[in-house]
C-alpha positions in Angstrom: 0.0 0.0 0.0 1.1 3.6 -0.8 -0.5 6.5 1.3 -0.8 10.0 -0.2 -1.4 13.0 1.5 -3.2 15.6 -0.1 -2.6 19.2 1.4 -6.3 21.5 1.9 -5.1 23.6 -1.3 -4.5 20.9 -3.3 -6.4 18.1 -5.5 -4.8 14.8 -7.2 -5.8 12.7 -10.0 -4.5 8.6 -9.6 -3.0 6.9 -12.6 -2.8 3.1 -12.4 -1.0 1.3 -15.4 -1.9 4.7 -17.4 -5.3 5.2 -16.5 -6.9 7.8 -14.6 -8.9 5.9 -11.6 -9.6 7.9 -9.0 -9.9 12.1 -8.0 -8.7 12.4 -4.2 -9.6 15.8 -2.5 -7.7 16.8 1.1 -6.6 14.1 3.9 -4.4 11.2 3.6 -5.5 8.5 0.9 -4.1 4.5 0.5 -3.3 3.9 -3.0 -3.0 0.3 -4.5 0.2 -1.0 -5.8 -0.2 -4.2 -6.2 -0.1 -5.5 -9.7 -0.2 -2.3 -10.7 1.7 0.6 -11.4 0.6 3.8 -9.7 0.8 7.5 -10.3 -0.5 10.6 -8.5 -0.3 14.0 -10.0 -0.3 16.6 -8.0 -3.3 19.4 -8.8 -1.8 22.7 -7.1 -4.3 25.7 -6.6 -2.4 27.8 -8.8 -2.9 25.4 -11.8 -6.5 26.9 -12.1 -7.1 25.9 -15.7 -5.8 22.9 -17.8 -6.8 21.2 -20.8 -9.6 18.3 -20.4 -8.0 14.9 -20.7 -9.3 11.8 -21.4 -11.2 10.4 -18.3 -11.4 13.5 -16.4 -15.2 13.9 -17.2 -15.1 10.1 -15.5 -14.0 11.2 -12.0 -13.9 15.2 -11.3 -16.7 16.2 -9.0 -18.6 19.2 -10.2 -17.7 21.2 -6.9 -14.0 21.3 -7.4 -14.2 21.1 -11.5 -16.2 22.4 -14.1 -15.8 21.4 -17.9 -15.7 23.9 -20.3 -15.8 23.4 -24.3 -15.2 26.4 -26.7 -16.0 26.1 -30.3 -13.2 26.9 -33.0 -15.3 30.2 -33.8 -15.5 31.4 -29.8 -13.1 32.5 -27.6 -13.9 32.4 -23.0 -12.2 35.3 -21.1 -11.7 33.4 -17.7 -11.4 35.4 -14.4 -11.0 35.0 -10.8 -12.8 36.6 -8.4 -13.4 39.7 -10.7 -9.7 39.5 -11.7 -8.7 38.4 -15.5 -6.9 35.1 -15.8 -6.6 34.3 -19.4 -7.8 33.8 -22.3 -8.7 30.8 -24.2 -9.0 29.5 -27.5 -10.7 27.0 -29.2 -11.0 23.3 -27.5 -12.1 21.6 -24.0 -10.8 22.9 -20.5 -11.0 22.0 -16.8 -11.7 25.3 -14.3 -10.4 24.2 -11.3 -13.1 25.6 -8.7 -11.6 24.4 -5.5 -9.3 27.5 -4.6 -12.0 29.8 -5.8 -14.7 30.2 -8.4 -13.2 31.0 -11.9 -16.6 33.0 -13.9 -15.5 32.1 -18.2 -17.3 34.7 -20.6 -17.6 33.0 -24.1 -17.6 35.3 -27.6 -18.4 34.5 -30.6 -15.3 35.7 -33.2 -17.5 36.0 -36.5 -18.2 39.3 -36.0 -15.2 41.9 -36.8 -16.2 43.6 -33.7 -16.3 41.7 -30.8 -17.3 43.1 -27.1 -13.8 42.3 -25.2 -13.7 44.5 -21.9 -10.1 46.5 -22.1 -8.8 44.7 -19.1 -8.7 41.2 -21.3 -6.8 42.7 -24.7 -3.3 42.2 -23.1 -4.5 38.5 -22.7 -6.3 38.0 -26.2 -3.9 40.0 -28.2 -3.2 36.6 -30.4 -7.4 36.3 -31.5 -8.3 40.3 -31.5 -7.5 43.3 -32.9 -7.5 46.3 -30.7 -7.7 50.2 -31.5 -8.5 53.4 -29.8 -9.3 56.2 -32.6 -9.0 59.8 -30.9 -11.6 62.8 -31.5 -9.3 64.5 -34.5 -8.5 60.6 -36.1 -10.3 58.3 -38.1 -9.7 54.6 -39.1 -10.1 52.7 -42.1 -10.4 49.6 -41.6 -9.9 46.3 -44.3 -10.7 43.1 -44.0 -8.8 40.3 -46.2 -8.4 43.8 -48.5 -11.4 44.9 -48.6 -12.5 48.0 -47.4 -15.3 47.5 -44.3 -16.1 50.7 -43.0 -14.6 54.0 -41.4 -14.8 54.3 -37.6 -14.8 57.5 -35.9 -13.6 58.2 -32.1 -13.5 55.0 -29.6 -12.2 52.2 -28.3 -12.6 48.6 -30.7 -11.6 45.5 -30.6 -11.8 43.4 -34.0 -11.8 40.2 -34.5 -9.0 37.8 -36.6 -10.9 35.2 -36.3 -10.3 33.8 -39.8 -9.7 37.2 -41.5 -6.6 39.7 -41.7 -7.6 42.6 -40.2 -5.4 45.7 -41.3 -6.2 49.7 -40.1 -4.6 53.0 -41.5 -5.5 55.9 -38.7 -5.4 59.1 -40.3 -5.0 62.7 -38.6 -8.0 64.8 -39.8 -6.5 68.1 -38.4 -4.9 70.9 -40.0 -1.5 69.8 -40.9 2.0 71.6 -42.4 3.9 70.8 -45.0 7.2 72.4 -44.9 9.6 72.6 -48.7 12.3 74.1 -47.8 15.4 75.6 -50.2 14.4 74.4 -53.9 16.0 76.2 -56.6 13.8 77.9 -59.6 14.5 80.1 -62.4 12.8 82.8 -63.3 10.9 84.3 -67.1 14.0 86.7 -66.8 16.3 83.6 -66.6 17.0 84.6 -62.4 18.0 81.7 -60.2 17.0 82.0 -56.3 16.0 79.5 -53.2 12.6 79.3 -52.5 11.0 78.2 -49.2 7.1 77.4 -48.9 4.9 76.2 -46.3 1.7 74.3 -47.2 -1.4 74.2 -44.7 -3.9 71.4 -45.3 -6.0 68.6 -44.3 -7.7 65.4 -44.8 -11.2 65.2 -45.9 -11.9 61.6 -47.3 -9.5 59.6 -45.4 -11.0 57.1 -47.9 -9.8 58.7 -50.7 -6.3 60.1 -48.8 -5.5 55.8 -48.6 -6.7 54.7 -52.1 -5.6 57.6 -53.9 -2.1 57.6 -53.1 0.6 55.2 -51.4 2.1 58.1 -49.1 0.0 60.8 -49.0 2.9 63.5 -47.5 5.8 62.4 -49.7 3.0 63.1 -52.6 1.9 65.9 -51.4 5.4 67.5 -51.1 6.3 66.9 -54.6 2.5 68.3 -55.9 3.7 71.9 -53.7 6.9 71.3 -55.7 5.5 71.3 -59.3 3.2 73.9 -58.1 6.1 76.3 -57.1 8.2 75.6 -60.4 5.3 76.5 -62.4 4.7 79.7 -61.1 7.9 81.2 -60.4 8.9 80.2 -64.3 6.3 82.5 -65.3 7.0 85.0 -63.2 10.0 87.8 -63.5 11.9 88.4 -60.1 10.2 91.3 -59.6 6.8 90.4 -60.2 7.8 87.2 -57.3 8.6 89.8 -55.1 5.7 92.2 -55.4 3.3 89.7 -56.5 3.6 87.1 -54.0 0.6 86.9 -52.1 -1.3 86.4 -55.4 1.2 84.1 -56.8 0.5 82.1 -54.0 -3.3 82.0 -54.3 -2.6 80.7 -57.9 -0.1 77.5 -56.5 -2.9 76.8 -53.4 -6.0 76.5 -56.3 -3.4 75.0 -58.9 -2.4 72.2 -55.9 -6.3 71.9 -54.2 -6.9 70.6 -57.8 -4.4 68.0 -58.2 -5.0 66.8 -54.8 -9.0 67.0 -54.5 -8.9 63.1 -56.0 -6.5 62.1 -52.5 -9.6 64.0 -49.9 -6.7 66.2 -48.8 -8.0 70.2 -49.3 -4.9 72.8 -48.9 -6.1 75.5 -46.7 -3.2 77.9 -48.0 0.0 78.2 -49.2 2.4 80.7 -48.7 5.7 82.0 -50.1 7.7 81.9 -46.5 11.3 83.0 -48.1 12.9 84.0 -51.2 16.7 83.9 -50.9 18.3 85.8 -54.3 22.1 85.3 -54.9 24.9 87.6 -53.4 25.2 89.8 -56.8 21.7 90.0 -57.4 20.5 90.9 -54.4 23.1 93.9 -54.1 21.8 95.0 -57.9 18.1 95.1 -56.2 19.5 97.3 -53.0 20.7 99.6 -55.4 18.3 100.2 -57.6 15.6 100.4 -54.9 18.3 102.9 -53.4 18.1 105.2 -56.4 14.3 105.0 -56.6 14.0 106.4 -53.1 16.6 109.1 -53.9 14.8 110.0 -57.0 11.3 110.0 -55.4 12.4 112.0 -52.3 14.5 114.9 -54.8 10.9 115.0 -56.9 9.3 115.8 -53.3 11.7 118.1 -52.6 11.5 120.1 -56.2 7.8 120.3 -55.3 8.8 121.6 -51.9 10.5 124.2 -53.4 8.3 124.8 -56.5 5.5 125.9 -53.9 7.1 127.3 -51.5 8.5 130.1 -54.4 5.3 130.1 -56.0 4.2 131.4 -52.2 6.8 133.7 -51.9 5.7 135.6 -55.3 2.0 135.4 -54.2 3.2 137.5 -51.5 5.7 139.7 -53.1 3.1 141.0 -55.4 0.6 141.5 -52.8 2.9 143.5 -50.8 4.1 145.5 -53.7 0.6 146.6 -54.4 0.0 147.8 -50.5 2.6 149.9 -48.8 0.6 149.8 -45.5 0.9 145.9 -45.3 4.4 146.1 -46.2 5.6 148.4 -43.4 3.2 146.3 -41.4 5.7 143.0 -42.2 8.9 145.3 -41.3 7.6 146.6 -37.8 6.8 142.4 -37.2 10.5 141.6 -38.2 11.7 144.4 -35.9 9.3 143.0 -33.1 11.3 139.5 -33.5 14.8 140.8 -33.5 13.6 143.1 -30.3 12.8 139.8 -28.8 16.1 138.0 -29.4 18.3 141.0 -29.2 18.9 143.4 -26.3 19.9 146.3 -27.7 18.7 147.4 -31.3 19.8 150.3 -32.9 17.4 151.7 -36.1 18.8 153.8 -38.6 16.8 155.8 -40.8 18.2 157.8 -43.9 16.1 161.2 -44.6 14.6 160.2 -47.3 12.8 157.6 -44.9 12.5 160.5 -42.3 10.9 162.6 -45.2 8.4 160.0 -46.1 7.4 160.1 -42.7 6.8 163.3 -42.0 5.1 163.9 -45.2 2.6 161.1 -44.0 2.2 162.6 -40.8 0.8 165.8 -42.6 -1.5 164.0 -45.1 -2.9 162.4 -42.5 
């Protein structure tokens, strides 16, 4: 005889000559050897599930075991005591009850969306598909390469249940597009650096992942053509003055090569135009003798009124004495002001003319 002792958190199942006889629960247990050879397999509590083997559904009681069979198209999220455990695929299992009540939730993986509670995705990450789509995103989603449908903010889980599941996520806000130092020439055969900055977003994420293989790189080189195209047909001084409508032209020129991708430009703008050393000291210099000719033009009109002034008043003085002797006693009033002695000389003639006033009047 063979005596086995099985501890309170622990179960065994008894083998003899290959064949499972017996289930033994806690105490101490006599086991039969003769003629036979004998094997007991220890059942720890932490072994909570294990697969079903033959002649288990013969001998475990219904308390300490429960069967459990999940179809090739399901999939049971087991837990204990509110806790996830695992997750298990297709095929028959034994829950182990006896250290504590394991609950199984079985889904049915058909569907592409399956209801998986977040706390089980680390544990089913080999039989779903998980994804969390943000308020400014949106997901296409493909099935075997088809297109299924376009899902909007939220958490999913999908199922690969005997599919391939495949998702593009797309960022529907406002993006920027930087092309930075491309060299053009201009009508009048000018070379300079030209640096743009593109503002746009997607519209039709359906269209921005079937229209185009990388929608940015495309997108870059669309701004590119855009920018060759209108600064060849445009002088260097027409780019520099016209810019801001230049501009408008590349965004509508670019909004129509694109509108086939869902992407809409929102506005592109000339951020720098960089001319060669040579060139760009030829402009200072003949913006330089622009502003000297415009200010010597303001200054010959300056001067043109200013002398037409001073005859307007010569000849209105000329024809009134009285006004005129009026303007010499204000310019003695001003020099009395600044100077503090004055001396006035006055010949006869003006000594005359005053007295012969005095007696007219």
């Amino acid at each position: 005889m063979k005596n086995a002792v099985i501890q309170e958190h622990q179960r065994a199942l008894v083998y003899e000559n290959g064949v499972l006889t017996r289930f033994l629960g806690p105490g101490r247990h006599r086991v039969r050897r003769w003629f036979a050879e004998v094997n007991v397999q220890i059942i720890p509590a932490t072994q909570r599930v294990t697969e079903l083997l033959p002649g288990m559904e013969r001998v475990l009681p219904a308390e300490d075991a429960r069967m459990l069979e999940v179809a090739p198209h399901e999939l049971a999220l087991l837990s204990y005591r509110g806790t996830p455990l695992r997750v298990v695929g297709p095929g028959e299992w034994v829950l182990w009850q006896f250290a504590g009540r394991i609950d199984a939730d079985v889904l049915d993986l058909r569907p592409l969306h399956v209801d998986v509670p977040a706390r089980f995705w680390a544990h089913a990450s080999g039989f779903i598909r998980t994804l969390v789509v943000r308020p400014w995103q949106r997901a296409v989603v493909f099935a075997d390469g088809e297109l299924v449908e376009v899902l909007t903010e939220g958490s999913y889980t999908l199922s690969n249940f005997d599919r391939t599941v495949e998702t593009v996520v797309l960022d529907t806000r406002e993006q920027e597009l930087q092309v930075s130092g491309q060299e053009l020439i201009t009508a009048d055969k000018a070379t300079l650096r030209l640096s743009l900055v593109c503002k746009y977003q997607i519209t039709d994420p359906v269209l921005a992942v079937k229209g185009t293989t990388a929608l940015h790189d495309a997108l870059y080189a669309e701004v590119q053509l855009a920018a060759r195209t209108a600064v060849a047909g445009a002088t260097v001084d027409q780019l520099l003055e016209q810019r801001v409508d230049i501009a408008e032209r590349m965004t509508a020129d670019v909004a129509q090569r694109v509108k086939a991708w869902g992407v809409r430009p929102a506005r592109l703008d000339i951020k720098d135009v960089v001319l060669p050393g040579d060139m760009k000291a030829l402009l200072n210099r003949v913006i330089e003798a622009e502003k000297r000719a415009a200010a010597q033009n303001i200054l010959r009109r300056e001067e043109t009124a200013a002398t037409r002034s001073l005859a307007n008043t010569a000849r209105l003085l000329e024809s009134n004495p009285v006004l005129l002797r009026l303007k010499e006693l204000e310019l003695y009033k001003e020099m009395a002001e600044r100077i503090p002695n004055l001396s006035v000389v006055v010949s006869p003639s003006d000594v005359q003319r005053q007295l012969q006033l005095k007696v007219e009047g």
